[in-house]
Structures are given as structure tokens and as C-alpha cells.
C-alpha positions in Angstrom: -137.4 -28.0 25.4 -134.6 -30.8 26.7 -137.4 -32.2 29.1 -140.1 -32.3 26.2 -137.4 -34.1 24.0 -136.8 -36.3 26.7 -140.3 -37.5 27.5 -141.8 -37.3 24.4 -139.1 -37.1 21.6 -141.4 -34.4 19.6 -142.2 -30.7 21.1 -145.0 -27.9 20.0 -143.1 -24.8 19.3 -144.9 -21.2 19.7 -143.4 -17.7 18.8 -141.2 -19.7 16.8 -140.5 -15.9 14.6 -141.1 -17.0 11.0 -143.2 -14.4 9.9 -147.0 -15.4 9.2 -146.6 -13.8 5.5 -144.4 -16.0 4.5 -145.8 -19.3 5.5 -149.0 -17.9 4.5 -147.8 -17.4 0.7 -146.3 -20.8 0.8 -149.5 -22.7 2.0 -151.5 -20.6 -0.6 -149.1 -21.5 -3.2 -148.9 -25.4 -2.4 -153.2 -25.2 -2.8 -152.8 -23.8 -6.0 -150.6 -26.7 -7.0 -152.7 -29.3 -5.5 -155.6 -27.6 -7.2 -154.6 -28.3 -10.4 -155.6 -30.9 -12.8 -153.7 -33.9 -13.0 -152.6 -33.6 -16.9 -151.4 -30.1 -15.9 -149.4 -31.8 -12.7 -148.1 -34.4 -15.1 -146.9 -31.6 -17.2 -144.2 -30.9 -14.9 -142.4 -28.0 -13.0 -140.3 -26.3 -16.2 -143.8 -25.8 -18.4 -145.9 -24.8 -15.6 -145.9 -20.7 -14.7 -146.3 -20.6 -11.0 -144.4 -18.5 -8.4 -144.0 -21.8 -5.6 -140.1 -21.5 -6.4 -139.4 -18.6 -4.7 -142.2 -18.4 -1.7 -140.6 -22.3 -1.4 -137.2 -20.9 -1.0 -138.0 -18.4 0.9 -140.0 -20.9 4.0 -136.6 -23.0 3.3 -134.6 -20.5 4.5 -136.6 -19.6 7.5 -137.2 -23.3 8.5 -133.0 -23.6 8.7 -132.4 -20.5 10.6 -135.5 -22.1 13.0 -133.3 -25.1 12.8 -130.3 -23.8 13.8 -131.5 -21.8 16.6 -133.4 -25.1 18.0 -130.3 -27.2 17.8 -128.4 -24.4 19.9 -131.0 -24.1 22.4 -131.3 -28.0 23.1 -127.3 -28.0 23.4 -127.6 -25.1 25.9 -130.4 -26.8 27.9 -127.6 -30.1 28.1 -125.1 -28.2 29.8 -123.2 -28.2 26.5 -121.7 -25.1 23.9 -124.4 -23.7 21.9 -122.9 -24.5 19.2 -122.4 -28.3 20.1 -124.7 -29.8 17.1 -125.7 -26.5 14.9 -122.1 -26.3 13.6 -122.5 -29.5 12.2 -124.6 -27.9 9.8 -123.5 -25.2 8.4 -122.6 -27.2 4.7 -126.3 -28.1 3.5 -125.9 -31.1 1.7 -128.7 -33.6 3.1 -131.6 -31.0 3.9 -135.2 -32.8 2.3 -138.4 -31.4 2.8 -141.8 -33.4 2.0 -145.0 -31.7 1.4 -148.2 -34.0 1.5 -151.6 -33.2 1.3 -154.0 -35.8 2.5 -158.1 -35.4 0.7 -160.7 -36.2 3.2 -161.6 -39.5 4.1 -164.7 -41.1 4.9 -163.4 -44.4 6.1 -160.3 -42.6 8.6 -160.1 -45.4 11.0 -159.6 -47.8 8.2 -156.9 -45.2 6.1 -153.6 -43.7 7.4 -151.9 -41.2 5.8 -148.5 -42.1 6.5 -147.8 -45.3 8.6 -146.1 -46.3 11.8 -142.3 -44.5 11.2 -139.5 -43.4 13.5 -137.6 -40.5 11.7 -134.2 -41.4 11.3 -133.1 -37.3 10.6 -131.5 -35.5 13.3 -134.4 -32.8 13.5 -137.9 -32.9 11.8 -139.7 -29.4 11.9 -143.3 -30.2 10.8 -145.7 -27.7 10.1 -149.4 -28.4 9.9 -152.2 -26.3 9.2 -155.8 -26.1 11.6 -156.5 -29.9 10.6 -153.7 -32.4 12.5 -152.9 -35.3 11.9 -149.6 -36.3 13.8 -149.8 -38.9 16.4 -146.8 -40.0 18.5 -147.0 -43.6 20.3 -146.2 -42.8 24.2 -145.2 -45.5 26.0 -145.7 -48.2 23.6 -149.0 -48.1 24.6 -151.4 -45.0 23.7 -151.4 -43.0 20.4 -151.7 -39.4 21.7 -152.0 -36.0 18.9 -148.7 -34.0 18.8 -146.3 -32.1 16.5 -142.7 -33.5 15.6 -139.1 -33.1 15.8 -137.0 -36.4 15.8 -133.0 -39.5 15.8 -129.2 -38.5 15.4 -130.5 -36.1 18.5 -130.6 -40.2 20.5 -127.1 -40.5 19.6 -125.6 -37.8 20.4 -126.8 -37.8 23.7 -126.8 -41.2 24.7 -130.3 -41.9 24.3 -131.6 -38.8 26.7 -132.8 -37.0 23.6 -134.9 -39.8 22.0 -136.7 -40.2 19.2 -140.3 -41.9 19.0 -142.8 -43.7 16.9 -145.0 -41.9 15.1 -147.3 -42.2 12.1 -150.0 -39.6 10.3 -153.5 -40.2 9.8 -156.5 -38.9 7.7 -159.5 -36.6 8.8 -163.5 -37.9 7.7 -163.9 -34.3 6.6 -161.4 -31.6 5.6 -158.3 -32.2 3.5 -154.8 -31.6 5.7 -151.9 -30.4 4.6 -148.1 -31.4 5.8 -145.2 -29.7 5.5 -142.3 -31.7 6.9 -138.7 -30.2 7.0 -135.7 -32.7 7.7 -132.2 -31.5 9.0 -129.2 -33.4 8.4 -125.2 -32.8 8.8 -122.9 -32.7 6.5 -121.1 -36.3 5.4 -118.7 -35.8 7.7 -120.1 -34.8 10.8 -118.8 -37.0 13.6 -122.1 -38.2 15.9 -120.6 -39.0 19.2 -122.2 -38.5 22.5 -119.6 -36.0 24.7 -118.6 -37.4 27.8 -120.4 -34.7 30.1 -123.6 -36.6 29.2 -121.8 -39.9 30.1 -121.7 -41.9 33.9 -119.7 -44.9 33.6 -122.2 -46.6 36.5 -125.8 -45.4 35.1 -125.5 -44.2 31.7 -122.6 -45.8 30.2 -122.2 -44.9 26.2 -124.2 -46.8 24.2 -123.3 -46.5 20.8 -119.8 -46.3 18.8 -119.0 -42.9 17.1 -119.8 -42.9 13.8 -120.5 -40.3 10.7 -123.6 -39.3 8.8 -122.3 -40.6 6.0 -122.2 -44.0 7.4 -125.3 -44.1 8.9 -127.4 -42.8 6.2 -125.6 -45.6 3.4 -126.9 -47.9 5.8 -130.1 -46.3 6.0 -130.5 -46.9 2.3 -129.7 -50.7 2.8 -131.4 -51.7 5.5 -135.1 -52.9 6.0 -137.1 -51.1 8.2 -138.8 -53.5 11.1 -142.3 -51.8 12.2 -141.5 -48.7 10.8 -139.1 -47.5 12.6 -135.2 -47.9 11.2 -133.0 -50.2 13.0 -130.0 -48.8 11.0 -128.2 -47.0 13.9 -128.3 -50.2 15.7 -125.5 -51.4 14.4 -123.3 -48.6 16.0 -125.2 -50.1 19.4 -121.8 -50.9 21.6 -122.5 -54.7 23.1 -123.5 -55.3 26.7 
């Protein structure tokens, strides 16, 4: 999982444990929502009698226990205590999740369903159904189909754990189906790189501690430049 991370900034995770039931009543649900009419959608949530709520809650809950045990694995696999970054998030305050479903479209080389981003969240646990749609730039150079995770993760270790360019795009003809859940600390939570993951001579630390606090008021302020958020930039430590 560390060596994925480090190549490619996004892994495919299998046997993950959330059981198929529930993720299978969520999907199902989301359709149903989709399906509707547009004057029903523009109803809103309190005046429409549909059971999402609780199948939503229910995939929340599994995504953050997935969550946590990710976060303590990747600290294992860096030599560090398990509970190096998950105990920065036992307080959810900053969790989001996004659900998109994209129609089919005829014209897909000319459409994309969500453009050229980094994600700025220290973990990004997408989950797709049989049509994908996730494309991670390797190298600066070749657009190649994977599955997320993502950029606190870069900072905290010094840039080994890095977090990549990626964007979404749109199939000629099925209809796809997103469902992106983003991890974040609490306010507080110091992000420094530990010095175990620190050589003075060939990987100095690059960026000044900071909190998530600070970073993501700065991420509300700041322009992106080609998608990608140059927020955390300004904890970069001058060369």
C-alpha cells in the first residue's frame, strides 16, 4: 500500500470488508433519487419519503471505519505507530462526501465529468460502480484509468506519500456513478512530517508544520492553478 502511494498517489483496494448489502442498498437508493423527476428533486429532502438517510449513514460509517484502518496501515508500512495519523481523526468535524452521477455521453472525448484536480483532503475513498471513469496523470505525461485516495498524506511524510493529478471523464454509453468519500482532521490536528521520515542530506523537511485549520482557510482563499491547489505551498520551507 506505502509503495502504491508512493508511485502513484491512488491505490485499488480489494477485500476491503464493507459488506456488499450495504453498498448495494446505497447504490439502489442513490438510482432512485437520480430517477426522479426534476420538480420532485427541486422539492427537496424534508417533503420527499425515501429511506437514502439511513442506508447513507449507514455506508458513512463503514467508509470511516475503512478510513481509519487505511490510515493505520500506511503508518505501519512507514515504520511509524499505527496510530500516527488515524488518531488525528477521531473528532469528525471536516468529513464530506460527494455523490455524482454522470448520463451517457455521445461526444466523451469532447466532455469531462470532472476536470483536471489534485485533492487537497488527506484521504479520498472513491467508490465506483462497473462503469469507471477515474484517470490519474502519471508522470506528467500519460492519463492512465485508476481508483483514488489522495494530499495532507504529502505533508506528513515529506512528499513520499504524494498526491497526484487526476480528473473524471464520461462514458458514450452507460451512465456512471461516483461516490467520493473525503477524510479530514480535526481543526487542530498538527501536520508535521516526524523526523524518522527525515535525512538532513537527501530528504531534508520540506514544509513548515502547520494545522488543518490553517490550511483549509487558505484553501478557501486561494485560486487553484491547473486544478490542482497550490494552498499548501505556502507552508513550502525555502531552499
Amino acid at each position: 500500500m506505502v509503495k502504491a502511494r508512493e508511485k502513484w498517489g491512488f491505490f485499488k483496494l480489494m477485500d476491503h470488508g464493507v459488506p456488499s448489502e450495504i453498498v448495494e442498498n446505497f447504490t439502489s437508493h442513490l438510482h432512485e433519487l437520480f430517477d426522479l423527476p426534476m420538480e420532485q428533486k427541486l422539492k427537496g429532502g424534508k417533503t420527499l419519503s425515501l429511506p437514502l438517510g439511513n442506508t447513507m449513514i449507514e455506508y458513512m460509517e463503514e467508509m470511516d471505519k475503512l478510513g481509519m484502518i487505511i490510515m493505520e496501515m500506511l503508518a505501519h508500512g512507514l515504520g511509524l505507530a499505527d496510530d500516527f495519523f488515524s488518531k488525528n481523526f477521531e473528532e469528525k468535524e471536516a468529513t464530506t462526501f460527494r455523490i455524482s452521477r454522470y448520463p451517457p455521453c455521445p461526444l466523451p472525448e469532447k466532455i469531462v465529468g470532472i476536470g483536471i484536480h489534485s485533492d487537497s483532503q488527506t484521504l479520498t475513498i472513491l467508490y465506483q460502480e462497473q462503469v469507471g471513469g477515474i484517470q490519474v496523470l502519471k508522470d506528467d505525461k500519460q492519463w492512465i484509468g485508476v481508483r483514488p485516495l489522495p494530499n495532507l498524506f504529502q505533508v506528513w511524510t515529506n512528499g513520499r506519500l504524494k498526491s497526484v493529478i487526476h480528473m473524471a471523464v464520461v462514458n458514450k454509453e452507460k451512465q456512471r456513478l461516483s461516490m467520493a468519500y473525503f477524510m479530514n482532521p480535526t481543526s487542530s490536528a498538527a501536520i508535521e512530517c516526524p523526523p524518522q521520515l527525515i535525512d538532513s542530506v537527501s530528504n531534508p523537511r520540506k514544509y513548515v508544520p502547520f494545522t488543518w485549520g490553517e490550511l483549509r482557510h487558505l484553501l478557501l482563499t486561494t485560486r487553484r492553478v491547473r486544478g490542482k491547489a497550490v494552498a499548501i505551498n505556502n507552508f513550502l520551507i525555502s531552499s
